[in-house]
PASE-115219 format. One record per residue (C-alpha): residue in three letters; residue number from 0; x, y, z. Coordinates in Angstrom, 3 decimals. Example, Ala and Ser with C-alpha at 12.3 -4.5 7.8 and 13.67 -1.06 7.14 Angstrom:
REM PASE-115219
   rest    nr         px         py         pz
    ala     0     12.300     -4.500      7.800
    ser     1     13.670     -1.060      7.140
***
This chain:
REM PASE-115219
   rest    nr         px         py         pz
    unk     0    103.751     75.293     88.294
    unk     1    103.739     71.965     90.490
    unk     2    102.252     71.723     93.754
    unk     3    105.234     71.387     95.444
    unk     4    106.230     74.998     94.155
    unk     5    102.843     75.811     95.533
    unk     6    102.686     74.357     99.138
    unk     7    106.447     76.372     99.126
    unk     8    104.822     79.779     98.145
    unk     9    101.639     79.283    100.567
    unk    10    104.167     79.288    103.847
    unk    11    106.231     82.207    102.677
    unk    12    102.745     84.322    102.242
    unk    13    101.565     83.168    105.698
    unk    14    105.713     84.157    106.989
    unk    15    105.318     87.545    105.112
    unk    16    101.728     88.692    106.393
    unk    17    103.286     87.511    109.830
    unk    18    106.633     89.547    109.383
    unk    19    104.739     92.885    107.516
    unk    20    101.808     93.006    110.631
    unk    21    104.570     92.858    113.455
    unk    22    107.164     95.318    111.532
    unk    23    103.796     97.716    110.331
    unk    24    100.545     96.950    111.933
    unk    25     99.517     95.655    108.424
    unk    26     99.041     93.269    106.062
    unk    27     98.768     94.065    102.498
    unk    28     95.737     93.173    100.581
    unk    29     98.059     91.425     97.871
    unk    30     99.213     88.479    100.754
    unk    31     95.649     87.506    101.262
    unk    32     94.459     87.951     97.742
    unk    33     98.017     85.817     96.227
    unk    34     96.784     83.010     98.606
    unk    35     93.269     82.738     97.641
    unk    36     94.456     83.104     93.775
    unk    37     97.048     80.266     94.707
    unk    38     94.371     78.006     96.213
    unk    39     92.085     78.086     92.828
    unk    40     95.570     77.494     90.962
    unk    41     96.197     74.295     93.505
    unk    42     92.680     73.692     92.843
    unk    43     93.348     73.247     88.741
    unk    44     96.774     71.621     89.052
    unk    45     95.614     68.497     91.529
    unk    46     92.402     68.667     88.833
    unk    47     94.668     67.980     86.187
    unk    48     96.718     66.031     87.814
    unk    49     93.718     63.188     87.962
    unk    50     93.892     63.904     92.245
    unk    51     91.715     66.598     91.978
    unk    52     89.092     67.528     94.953
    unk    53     85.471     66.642     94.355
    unk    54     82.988     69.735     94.057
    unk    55     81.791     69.090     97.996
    unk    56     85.226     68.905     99.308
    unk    57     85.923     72.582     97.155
    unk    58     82.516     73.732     98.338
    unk    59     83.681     73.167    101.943
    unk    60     86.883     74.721    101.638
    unk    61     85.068     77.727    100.425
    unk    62     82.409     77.763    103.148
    unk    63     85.383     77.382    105.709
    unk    64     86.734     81.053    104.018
    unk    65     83.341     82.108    103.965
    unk    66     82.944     82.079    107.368
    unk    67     85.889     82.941    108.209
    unk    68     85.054     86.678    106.252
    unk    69     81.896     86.818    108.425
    unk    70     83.682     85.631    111.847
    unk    71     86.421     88.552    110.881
    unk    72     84.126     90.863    109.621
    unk    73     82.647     90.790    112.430
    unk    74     85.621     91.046    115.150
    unk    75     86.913     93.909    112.700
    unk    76     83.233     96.009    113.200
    unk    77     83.512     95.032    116.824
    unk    78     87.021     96.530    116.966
    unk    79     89.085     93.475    117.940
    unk    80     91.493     92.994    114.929
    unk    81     92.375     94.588    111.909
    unk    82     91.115     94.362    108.619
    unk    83     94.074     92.755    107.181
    unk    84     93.730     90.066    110.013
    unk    85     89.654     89.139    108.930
    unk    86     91.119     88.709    105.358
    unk    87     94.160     86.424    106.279
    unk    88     91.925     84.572    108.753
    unk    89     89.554     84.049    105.456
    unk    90     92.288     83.101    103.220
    unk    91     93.574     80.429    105.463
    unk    92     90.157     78.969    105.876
    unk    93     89.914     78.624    102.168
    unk    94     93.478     76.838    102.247
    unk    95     92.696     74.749    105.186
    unk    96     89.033     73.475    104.655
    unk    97     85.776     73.042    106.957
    unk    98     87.801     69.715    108.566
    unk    99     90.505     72.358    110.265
    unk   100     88.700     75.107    110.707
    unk   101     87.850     74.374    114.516
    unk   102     91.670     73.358    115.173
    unk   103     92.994     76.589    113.366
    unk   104     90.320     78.994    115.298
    unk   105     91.395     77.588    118.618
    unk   106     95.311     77.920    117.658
    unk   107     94.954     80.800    116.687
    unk   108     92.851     82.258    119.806
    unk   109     95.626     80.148    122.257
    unk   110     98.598     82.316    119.904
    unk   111     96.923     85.113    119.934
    unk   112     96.509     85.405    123.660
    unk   113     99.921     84.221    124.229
    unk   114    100.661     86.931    122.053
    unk   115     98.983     89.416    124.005
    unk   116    100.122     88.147    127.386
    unk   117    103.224     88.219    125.939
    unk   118    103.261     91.733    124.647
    unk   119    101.537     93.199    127.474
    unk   120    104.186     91.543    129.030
    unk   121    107.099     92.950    126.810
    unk   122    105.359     97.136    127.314
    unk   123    105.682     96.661    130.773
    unk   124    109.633     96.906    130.141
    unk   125    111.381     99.741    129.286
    unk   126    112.879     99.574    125.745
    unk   127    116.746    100.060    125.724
    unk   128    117.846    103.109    124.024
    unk   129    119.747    102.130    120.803
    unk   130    116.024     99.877    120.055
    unk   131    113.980    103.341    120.296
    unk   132    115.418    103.845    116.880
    unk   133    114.179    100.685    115.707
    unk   134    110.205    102.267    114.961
    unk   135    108.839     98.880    114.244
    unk   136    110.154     98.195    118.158
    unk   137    108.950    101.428    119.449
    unk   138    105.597    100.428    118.206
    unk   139    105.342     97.319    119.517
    unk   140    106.309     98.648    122.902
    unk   141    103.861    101.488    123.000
    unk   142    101.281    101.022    125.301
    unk   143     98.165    102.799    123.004
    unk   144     99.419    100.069    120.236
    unk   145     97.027     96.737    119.264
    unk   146     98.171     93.585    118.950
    unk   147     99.456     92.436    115.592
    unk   148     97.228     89.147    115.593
    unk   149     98.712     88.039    112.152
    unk   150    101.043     86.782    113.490
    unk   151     99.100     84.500    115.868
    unk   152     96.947     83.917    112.491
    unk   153     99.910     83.018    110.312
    unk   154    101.828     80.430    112.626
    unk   155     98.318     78.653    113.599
    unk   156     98.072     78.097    109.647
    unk   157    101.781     76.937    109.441
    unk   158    101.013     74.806    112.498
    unk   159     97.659     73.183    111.588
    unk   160     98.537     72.565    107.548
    unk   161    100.299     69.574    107.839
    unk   162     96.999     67.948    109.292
    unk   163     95.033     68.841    106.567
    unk   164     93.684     67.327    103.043
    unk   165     95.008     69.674    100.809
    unk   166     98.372     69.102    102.568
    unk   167     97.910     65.057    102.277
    unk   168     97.334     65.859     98.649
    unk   169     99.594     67.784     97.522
    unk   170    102.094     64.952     99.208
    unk   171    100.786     62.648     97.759
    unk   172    101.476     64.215     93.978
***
């Protein structure tokens, strides 16, 4: 597997856990757990590939996820997001290192919150007849419903990626 194949599959995941929280209200352990096992397979391919990351850049990348588990562990016991959204939020951290992690926090609180205004926004209209079928719509317009903040999590990934090392070195292979 190259790491081009690999920086392909890593946006697809992020798309998926995106498309299955807004459609369901959740995220499947396998999207967060097929990322992480895709970072340690990125992880030996730039290795053997002589561009490999040194054990302190590694070590940071898995203090970034670390944290990230604790941050969303922590908004999860205090009710804020899901479980599935503390485990993407991880699993992106691991992907995008210590270096991005105060970018993608920040992006993802601004998308969230746009997100929110925007579905507050949205519940505030009534939903046209032939989309009451739709249950994935009639969820997202009911006013008891959360806010599925994968997707805010997925597209501040997408968005801050391209800015970081692993993304400058799997370019550069």
């Amino acid at each position: 597997m190259s790491v081009a194949i690999l920086m392909a599959v890593l946006p697809a995941l992020l798309a998926a856990a995106a498309v299955s929280d807004l459609t369901t209200y959740t995220i499947p352990n396998v999207i967060p757990g097929a990322m992480i096992l895709l970072f340690v397979a990125f992880l030996i391919i730039v290795a053997l590939g002589g561009h490999g990351m040194s054990w302190r850049e590694t070590g940071l990348h898995v203090l970034a996820g670390s944290l990230g588990l604790l941050a969303g562990m922590g908004m999860f016991a205090a009710g804020w997001i899901g479980g599935g959204d503390a485990k993407l939020f991880a699993a992106a951290l691991l992907w995008l290192g210590w270096d991005a992690l105060f970018d993608y926090a920040i992006m993802a609180t601004l998308l969230g919150g746009a997100l929110t205004f925007g579905l507050l926004a949205f519940r505030r209209l009534p939903l046209p007849s032939f989309l009451v079928k739709q249950a994935w719509l009639a969820r997202l317009s009911d006013h008891k419903a959360g806010v599925p903040y994968g997707v805010a999590l997925a597209l501040a990934a997408l968005l801050v990626l391209p800015d970081t090392r692993v993304f400058q070195m799997a370019s550069a292979s």
